[in-house]
N, C-alpha and C positions, 0 to 999 in steps of 0.2 A: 363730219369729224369722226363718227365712229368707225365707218366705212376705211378712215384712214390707219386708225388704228388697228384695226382687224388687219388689213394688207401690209404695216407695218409689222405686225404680230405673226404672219403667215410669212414674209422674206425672212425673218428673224430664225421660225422656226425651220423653213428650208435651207439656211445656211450653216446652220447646229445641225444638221440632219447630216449635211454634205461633209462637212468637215467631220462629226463623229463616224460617216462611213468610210472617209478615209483614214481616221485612223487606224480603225477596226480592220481596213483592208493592209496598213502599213506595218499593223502588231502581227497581222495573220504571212504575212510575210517575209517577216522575223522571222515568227517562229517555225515556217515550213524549209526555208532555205539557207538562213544563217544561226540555226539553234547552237550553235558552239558559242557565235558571240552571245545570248540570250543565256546559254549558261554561265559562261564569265561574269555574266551581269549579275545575275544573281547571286553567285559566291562572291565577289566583288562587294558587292551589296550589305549581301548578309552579314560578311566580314569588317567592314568598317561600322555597319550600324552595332552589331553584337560586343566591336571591341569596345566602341564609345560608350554604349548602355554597359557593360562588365565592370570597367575602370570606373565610371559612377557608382555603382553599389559596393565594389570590392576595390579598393584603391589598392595596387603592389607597392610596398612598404619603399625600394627605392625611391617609386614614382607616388610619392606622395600627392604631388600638384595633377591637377584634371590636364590630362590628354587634351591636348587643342582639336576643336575637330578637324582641321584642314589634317593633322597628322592620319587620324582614322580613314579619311577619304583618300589620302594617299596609298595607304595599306590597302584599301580595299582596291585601286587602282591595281598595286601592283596585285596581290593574288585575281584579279581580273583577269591579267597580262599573262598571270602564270598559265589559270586554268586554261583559257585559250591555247597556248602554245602544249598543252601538255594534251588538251584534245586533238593534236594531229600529230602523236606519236601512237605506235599501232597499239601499245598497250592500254596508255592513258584514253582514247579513243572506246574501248570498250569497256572501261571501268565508267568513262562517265556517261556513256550510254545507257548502261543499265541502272546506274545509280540514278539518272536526272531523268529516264524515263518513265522512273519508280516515283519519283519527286513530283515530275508535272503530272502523273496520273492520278495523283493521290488530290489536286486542287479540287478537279472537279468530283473525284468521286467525294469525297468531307461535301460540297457543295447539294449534290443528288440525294444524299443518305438524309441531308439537313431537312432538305424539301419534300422527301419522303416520309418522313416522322421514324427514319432509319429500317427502312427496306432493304433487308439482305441484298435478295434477288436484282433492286435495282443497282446497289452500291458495287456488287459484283460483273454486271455486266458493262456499266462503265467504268470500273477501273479497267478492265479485259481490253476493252474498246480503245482508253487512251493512253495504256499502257501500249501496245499495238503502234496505235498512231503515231506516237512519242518515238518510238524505235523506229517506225519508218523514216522520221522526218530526220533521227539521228542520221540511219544510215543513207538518205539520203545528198548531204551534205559531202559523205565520202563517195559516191559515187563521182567522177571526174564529167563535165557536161561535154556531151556528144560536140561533136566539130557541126556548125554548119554545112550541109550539102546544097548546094546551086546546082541547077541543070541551067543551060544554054540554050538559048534557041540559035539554030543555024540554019 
């Protein structure tokens, strides 16, 4: 019986393994290849949750009655919709580039500095690091992907 349980306990945890590596592998994905939509998301995001939590504390005298939240998540939909489309114009493109690579770099450095007991030295060279990455994976995105080449055998 225990023997059952241990192998029961041991597929359980290989399949929590398998599936949290694929997510890890589907987020790491996101964010190397379609970080425009992964920004959208965010502002999208932040914008519907910020308007809903606002309109709770500060009700606008018109809008006396609580926002419904399907409204908030519509709003956040659309500046989703927006930011997307405004990242593949040449200006908007580089505005959010720099801004949302300043954004994601700043997670993990707040994260290193925390587990540092606030190590300059460390919190500097990861933000350097993901600030970097973050721009690459932006400008990646504009970069247009190479055409397939095939050779033939004859």
């Amino acid at each position: 019986m225990l023997f059952y349980i241990i192998d029961l306990a041991l597929c359980a945890a290989i399949i929590l393994m398998s599936f949290l590596t694929s997510m890890i592998s589907g987020l790491s994905q996101l964010f190397f290849f379609r970080i425009d939509f992964l920004n959208g998301l965010l502002f999208g995001g932040a914008t519907g949750v910020a308007m809903y939590l606002n309109h709770r504390k500060y009700p606008l005298f018109p809008l006396d009655m609580d926002i419904h939240p399907a409204i908030c998540v519509a709003v956040g939909i659309i500046v989703m919709i927006v930011v997307i489309r405004l990242q593949h114009t040449k200006v908007g493109f580089w505005i959010f580039t720099i801004l949302m690579s300043i954004v994601w770099a700043l997670i993990p450095t707040l994260l290193v500095l925390e587990m540092t007991n606030g190590d300059f030295i460390w919190g500097i060279l990861v933000a350097v690091i993901a600030f970097l990455l973050n721009l690459a994976s932006h400008l990646r995105t504009r970069i247009p992907a190479s055409p397939q080449t095939t050779t033939k055998d004859e």
